[in-house]
C-alpha positions in Angstrom: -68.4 27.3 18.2 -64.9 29.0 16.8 -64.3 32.5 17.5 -64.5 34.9 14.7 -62.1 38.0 14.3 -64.5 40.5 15.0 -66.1 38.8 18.4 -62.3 38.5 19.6 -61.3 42.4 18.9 -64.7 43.4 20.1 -64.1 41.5 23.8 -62.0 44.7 24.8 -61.3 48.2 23.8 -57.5 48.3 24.6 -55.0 45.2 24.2 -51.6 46.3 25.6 -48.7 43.9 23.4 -46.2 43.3 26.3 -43.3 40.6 26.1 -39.7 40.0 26.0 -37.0 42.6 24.1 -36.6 41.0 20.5 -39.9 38.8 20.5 -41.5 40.9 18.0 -44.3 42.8 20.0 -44.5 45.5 17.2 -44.8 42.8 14.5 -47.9 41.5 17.0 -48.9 44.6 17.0 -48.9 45.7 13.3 -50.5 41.8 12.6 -53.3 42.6 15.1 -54.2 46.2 13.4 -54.1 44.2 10.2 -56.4 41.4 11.2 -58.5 44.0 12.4 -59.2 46.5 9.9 -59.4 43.9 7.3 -62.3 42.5 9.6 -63.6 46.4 8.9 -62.9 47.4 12.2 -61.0 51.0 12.6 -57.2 50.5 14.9 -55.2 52.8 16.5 -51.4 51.6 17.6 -50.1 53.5 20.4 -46.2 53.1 21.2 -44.5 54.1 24.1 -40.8 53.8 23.3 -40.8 55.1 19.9 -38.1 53.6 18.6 -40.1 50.2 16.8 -40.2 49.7 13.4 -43.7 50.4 13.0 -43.8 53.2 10.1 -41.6 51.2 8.6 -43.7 48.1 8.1 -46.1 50.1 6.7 -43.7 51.8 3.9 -44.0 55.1 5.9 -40.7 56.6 6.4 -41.4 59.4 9.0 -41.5 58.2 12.6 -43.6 58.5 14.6 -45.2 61.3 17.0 -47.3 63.0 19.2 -49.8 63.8 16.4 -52.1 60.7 15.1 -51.6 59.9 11.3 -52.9 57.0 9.4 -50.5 54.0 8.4 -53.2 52.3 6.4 -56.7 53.5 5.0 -59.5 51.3 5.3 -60.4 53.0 2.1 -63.6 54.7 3.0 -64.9 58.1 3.2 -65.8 58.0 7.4 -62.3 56.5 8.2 -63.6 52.8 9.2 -61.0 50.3 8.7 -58.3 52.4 9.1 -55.3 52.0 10.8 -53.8 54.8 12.4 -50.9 55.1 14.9 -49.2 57.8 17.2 -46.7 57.3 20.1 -46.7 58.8 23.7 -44.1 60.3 25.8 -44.5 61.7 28.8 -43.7 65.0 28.5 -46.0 65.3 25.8 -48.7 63.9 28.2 -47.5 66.4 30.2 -47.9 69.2 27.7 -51.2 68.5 26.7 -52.8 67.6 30.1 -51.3 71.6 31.3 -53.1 72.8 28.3 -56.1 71.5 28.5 -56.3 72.7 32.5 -55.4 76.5 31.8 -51.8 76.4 31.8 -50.6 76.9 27.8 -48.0 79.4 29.1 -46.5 77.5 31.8 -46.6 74.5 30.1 -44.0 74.5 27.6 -41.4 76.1 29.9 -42.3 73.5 32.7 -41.2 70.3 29.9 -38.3 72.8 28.5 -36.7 73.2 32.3 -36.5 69.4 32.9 -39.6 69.8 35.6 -40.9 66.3 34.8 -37.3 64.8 35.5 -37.8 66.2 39.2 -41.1 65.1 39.5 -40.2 61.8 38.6 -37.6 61.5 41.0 -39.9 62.4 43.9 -42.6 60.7 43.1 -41.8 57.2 41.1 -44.0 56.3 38.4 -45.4 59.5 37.5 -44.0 59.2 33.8 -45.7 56.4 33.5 -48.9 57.4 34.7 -48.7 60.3 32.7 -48.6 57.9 29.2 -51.5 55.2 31.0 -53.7 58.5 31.6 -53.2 59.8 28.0 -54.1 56.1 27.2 -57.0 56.3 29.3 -58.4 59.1 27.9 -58.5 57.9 24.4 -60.2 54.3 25.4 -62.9 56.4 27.0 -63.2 58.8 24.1 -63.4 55.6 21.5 -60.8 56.8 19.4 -60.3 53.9 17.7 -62.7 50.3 17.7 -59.5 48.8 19.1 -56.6 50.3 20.7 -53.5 48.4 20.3 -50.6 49.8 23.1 -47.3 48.2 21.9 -45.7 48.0 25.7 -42.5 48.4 27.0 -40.6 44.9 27.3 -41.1 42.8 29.7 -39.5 43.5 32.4 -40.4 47.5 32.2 -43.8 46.7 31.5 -44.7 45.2 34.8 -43.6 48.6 36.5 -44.9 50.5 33.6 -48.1 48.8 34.9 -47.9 48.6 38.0 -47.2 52.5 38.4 -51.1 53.4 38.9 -51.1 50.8 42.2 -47.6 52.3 43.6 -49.1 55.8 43.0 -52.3 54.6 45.2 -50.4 53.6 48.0 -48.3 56.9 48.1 -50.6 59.4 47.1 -53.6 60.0 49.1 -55.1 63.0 47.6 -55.4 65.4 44.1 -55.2 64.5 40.9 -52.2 62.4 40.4 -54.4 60.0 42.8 -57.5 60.6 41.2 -55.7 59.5 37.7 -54.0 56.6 39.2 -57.2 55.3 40.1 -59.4 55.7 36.8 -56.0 53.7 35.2 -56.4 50.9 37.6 -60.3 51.0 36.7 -59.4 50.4 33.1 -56.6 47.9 33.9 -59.2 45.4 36.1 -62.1 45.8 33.7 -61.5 42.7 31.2 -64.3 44.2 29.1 -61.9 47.4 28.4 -58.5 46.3 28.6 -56.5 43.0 28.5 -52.7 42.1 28.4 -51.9 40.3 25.0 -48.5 38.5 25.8 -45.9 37.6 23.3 -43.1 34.6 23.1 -40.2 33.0 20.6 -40.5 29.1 21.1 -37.1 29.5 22.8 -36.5 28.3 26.5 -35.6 31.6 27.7 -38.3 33.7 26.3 -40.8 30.8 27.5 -39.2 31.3 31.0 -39.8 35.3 31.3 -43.4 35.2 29.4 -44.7 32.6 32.3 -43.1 35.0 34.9 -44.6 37.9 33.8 -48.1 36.6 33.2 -48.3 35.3 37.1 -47.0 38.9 38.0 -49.4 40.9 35.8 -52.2 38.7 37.0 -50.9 38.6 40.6 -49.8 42.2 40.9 -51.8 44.2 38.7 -54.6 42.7 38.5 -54.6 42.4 34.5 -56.3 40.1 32.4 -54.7 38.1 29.9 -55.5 37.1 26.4 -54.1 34.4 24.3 -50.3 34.2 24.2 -49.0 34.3 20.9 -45.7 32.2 20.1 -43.8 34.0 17.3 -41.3 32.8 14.5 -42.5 29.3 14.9 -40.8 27.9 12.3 -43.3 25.6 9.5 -43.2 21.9 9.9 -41.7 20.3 7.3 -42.3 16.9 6.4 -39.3 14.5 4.9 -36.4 15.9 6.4 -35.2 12.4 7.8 -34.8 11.3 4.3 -31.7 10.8 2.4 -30.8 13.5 -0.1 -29.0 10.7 -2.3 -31.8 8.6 -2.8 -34.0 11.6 -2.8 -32.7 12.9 -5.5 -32.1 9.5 -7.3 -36.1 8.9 -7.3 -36.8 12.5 -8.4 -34.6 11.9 -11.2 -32.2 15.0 -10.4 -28.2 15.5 -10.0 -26.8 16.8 -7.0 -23.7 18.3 -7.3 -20.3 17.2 -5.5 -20.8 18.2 -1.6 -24.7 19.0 -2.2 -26.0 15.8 -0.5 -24.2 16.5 2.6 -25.3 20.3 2.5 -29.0 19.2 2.3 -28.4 17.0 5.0 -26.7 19.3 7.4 -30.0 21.4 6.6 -32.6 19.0 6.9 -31.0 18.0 10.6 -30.9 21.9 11.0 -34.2 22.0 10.7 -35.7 18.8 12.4 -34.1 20.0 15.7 -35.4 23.1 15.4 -38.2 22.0 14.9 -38.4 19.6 17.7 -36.7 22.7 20.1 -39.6 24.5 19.0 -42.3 21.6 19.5 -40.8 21.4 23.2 -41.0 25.0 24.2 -44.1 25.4 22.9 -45.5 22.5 25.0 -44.0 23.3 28.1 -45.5 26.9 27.7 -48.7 25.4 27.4 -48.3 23.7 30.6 -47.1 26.1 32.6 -49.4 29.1 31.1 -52.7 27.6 30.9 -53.8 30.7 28.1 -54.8 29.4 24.7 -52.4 29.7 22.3 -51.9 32.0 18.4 -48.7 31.1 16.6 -47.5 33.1 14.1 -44.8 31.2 11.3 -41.3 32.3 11.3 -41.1 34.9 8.3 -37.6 34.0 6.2 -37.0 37.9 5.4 -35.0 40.8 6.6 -37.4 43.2 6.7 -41.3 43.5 7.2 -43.4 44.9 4.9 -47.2 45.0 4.3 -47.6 42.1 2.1 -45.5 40.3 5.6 -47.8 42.0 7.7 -50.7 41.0 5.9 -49.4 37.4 6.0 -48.8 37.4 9.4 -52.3 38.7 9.8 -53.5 36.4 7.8 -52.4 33.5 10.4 -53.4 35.6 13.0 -56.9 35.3 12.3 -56.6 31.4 11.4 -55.2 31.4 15.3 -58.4 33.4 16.2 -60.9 31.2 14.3 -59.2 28.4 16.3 -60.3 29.6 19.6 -62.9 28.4 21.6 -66.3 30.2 21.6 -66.9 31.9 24.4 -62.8 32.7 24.8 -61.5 31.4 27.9 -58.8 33.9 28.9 -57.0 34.2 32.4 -55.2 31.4 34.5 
């Protein structure tokens, strides 16, 4: 049996979008909200660095903040199929975890003062832990059928993850401990939260997407889902032939200089395309994780009738997928 969209968001309450600066985790991100909500099911992106494109793709021009808003209605009166977004900062984690413990006055002063900045040097990872408990607490409160966190890149998002363990080891009591252990719970349950990882079909992207797979799985503890290869560029049939004779059976004139333009493009595009067939198969031998490729979009700028495309093929990727889903290395 195939997977179908709404088995494959269902198998975990928060899938963290992690991967390489410039491989397009937000446009994962936005596609997997998409796929989602069309299936009917309500999403809620969380980002972290607040500087993605993310309001953009979904015509909003604001950014981003503290404060939840929805990016897309799902069109019906109890909210369901919405997608909704917010990002988190630490200090606002901060804020709001004071507040809700009694501390509204102090609170505000404590962020103002630059008191998190010398927390954070004594005691490494607590900005992180401060977003992964905020994170936490809206998994456990069901705020959304799926919670989407668009990560850090790659190389930040194996510390950003791994801050709960470091906390572990040098905290041994209160509740910096005490939250750095319910954040590991929900990072080693597979059932609440898995590690969706995201490539270009580029040798250098391959290389750090296989790296940080082994360490999130190694050193974290993190289960993965399928990796998705982005801007994989459409096979196109033909492009060995000769534009001349082309053209000549199709009955059209080429202009002087046209026939070797096409064929400057056609080569263009036959070694990319065979660049692209190689990284993609070497990935699959050295990550054994089923894969979801998503077509290289010829545009400038994403939209929703991109993001619904994009979408679109990320559910054909889903329906692809074996039945039960066989995540993890």
């Amino acid at each position: 049996m195939s997977m179908d969209v709404v088995g494959f968001c269902s198998q975990t309450r928060l899938l963290i979008v992690a991967g390489k600066g410039g491989v397009g985790k937000t446009t994962v991100s936005a596609a997997l909200a998409r796929m989602a909500a069309r299936a009917g099911l309500t999403t809620l992106i969380v980002e972290v660095e607040g500087k993605s494109g993310l309001s953009a793709a979904f015509g909003r021009r604001e950014a981003l903040t503290y404060d939840e808003v929805v990016l897309a209605p799902g069109g019906t009166p109890d909210g369901a199929a919405d997608v909704r977004a917010r990002t988190l900062t630490p200090d606002d984690a901060l804020l709001e975890y004071l507040e809700d413990h009694g501390m509204r006055r102090i609170s505000k002063r404590l962020a103002n003062s630059g008191a998190l900045d010398v927390v954070s040097t004594a005691v490494p990872g607590i900005k992180d832990i401060l977003v992964l408990g905020k994170v936490k607490s809206l998994e456990r409160g069901n705020a959304a059928d799926l919670i989407i966190l668009d990560a850090p890149a790659a190389g930040h998002a194996v510390t950003f993850l791994m801050s709960a363990r470091g906390l572990l080891d040098a905290v041994t009591v209160g509740p910096i401990r005490a939250q750095a252990s319910d954040v590991m719970e929900l990072l080693s349950d597979r059932t609440r939260c898995q590690v969706m990882l995201v490539t270009l079909p580029e040798e250098t992207p391959v290389n750090e997407v296989v790296e940080t797979a082994y360490k999130l799985e190694d050193r974290v503890g993190v289960s993965l889902a399928p990796v998705v290869v982005n801007g994989v560029y459409p096979v196109l049939d033909g492009l060995d032939a000769d534009p001349a004779s082309a053209a000549e059976a199709a009955g059209v004139s080429l202009g002087n200089g046209d026939a070797e333009a096409l064929r400057r493009a056609a080569d263009f595009r036959l070694r990319r395309q065979q660049l692209q067939a190689e990284q993609i198969a070497r990935l699959a031998e050295a990550l054994p994780l089923p894969q979801i490729q998503l077509p290289f979009l010829f545009t400038t700028e994403l939209h929703i009738p991109e993001v619904d495309q994009l979408a679109e093929a990320m559910a054909e990727g889903v329906r692809a997928l074996p039945e039960p889903q066989l995540t993890g290395s």
